[in-house]
C-alpha positions in Angstrom: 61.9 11.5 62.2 64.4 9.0 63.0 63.5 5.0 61.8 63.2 2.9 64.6 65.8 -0.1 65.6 64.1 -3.3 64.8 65.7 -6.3 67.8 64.6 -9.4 67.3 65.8 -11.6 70.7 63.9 -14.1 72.6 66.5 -14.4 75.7 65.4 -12.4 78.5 69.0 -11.7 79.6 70.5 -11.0 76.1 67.8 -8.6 75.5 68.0 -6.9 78.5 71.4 -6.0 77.8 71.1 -5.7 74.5 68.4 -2.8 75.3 70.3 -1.3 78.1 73.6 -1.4 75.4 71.4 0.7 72.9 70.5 3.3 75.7 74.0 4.0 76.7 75.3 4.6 73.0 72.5 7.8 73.7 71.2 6.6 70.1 67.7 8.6 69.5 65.9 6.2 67.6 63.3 3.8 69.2 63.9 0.3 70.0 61.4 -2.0 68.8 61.5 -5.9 70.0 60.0 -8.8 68.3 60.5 -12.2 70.5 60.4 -14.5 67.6 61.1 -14.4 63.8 57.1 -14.8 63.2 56.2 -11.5 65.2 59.6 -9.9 63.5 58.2 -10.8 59.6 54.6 -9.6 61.0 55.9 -6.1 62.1 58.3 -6.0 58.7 55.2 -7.3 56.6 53.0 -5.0 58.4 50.3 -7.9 59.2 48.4 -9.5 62.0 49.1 -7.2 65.3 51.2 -4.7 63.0 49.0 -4.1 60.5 48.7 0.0 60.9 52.4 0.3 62.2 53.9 3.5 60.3 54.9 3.2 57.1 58.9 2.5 56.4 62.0 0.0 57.0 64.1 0.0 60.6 67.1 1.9 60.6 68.6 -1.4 61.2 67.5 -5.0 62.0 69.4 -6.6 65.2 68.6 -10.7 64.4 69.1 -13.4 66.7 70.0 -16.3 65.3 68.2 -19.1 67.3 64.7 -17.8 67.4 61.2 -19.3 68.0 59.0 -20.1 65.5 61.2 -19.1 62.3 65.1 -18.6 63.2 66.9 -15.9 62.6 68.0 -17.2 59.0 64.6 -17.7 57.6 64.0 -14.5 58.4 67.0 -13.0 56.9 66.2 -14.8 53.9 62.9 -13.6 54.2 63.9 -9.8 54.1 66.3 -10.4 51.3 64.1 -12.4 48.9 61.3 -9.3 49.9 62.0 -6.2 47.2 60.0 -3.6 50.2 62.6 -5.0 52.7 65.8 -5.9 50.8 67.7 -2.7 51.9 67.1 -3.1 55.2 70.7 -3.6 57.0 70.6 -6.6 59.0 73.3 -7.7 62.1 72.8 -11.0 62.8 73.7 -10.9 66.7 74.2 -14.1 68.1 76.0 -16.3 70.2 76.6 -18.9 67.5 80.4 -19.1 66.5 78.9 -22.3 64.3 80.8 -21.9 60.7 78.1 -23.2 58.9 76.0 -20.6 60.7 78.4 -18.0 59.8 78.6 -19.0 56.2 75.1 -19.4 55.3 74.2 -16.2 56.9 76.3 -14.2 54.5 75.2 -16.6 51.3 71.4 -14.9 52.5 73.2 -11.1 52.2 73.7 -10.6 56.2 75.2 -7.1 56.5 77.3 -7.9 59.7 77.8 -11.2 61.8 78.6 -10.3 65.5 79.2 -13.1 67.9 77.6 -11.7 71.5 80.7 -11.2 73.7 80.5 -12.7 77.3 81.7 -9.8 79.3 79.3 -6.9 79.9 81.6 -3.9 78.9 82.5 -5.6 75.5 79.0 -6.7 74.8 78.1 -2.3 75.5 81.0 -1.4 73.3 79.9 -3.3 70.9 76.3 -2.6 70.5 77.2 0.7 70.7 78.8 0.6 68.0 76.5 -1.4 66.1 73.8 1.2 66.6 75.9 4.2 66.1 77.2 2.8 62.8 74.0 1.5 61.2 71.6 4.2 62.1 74.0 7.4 62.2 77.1 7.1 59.9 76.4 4.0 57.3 74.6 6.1 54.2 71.1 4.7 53.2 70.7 3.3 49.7 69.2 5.4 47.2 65.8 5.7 47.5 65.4 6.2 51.0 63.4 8.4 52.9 66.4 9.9 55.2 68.4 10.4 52.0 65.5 11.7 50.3 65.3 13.9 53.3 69.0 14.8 53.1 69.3 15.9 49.3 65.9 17.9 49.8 67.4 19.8 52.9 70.3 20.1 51.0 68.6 21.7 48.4 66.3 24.1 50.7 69.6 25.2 51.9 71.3 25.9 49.1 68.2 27.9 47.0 69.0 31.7 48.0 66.7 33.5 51.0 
């Protein structure tokens, strides 16, 4: 079972293409939206509305940076300073070109910082990209359930028939 996508986006536009990015890289996983950073640290903390989500981490956590209710930032801080959620990649995915945005979002342990491009088929590329990289080809920490998975079908594969 593939771990969902976890986007956290509050802009009706950005996260319509943002969604419609994801389903043309022909990624498998499911996309789940938050609209604010409160909702996003509900669903991570499995509380309030999400408290009988399935167990496990996103694949990957697509962050806005201006959010309602607790920004993007607090929210990456949030994940890092949380042991459960610490591996979690996080792509801060923003419009923000603000240094000081930039900067203090990789003092907090942001994985990537992309800047939202303004034209369409750059903004596609690079979500796809994005998605492809961080819930295909970037290798989960140890620990994890998919490489858990990997190493067990690995083994199954290996033992003679």
């Amino acid at each position: 079972m593939l771990k969902p996508i976890l986007l956290v986006e509050d802009n009706p536009h950005d996260l319509e293409l943002t969604l419609v990015a994801l389903e043309r890289s022909q990624l498998a996983n499911d996309v789940i939206v938050m609209r604010d950073g409160a909702e996003a640290l509900d669903y991570l903390h499995r509380r309030g509305d999400h408290v009988s989500r399935a167990d496990g981490n996103p694949a990957v956590l697509l962050l806005d940076l201006k959010l309602p209710k607790v920004d993007g930032l607090e929210v990456l801080k949030t994940v890092r300073d949380t042991p459960e959620l610490r591996s979690i990649p996080v792509v801060m995915l923003t419009s923000s070109r603000e240094e000081p945005d930039l900067v203090r979002a990789y003092e907090l342990g942001v994985n990537a910082y992309v800047v939202k491009p303004v034209e369409f088929r750059d903004f596609v590329a690079a979500i796809s990209d994005l998605g492809i990289f961080w819930a295909v080809l970037n290798e989960p920490p140890p620990g994890s359930l998919r490489l858990q998975r990997q190493l067990r079908d690995r083994k199954s594969s290996e033992e003679p028939s």
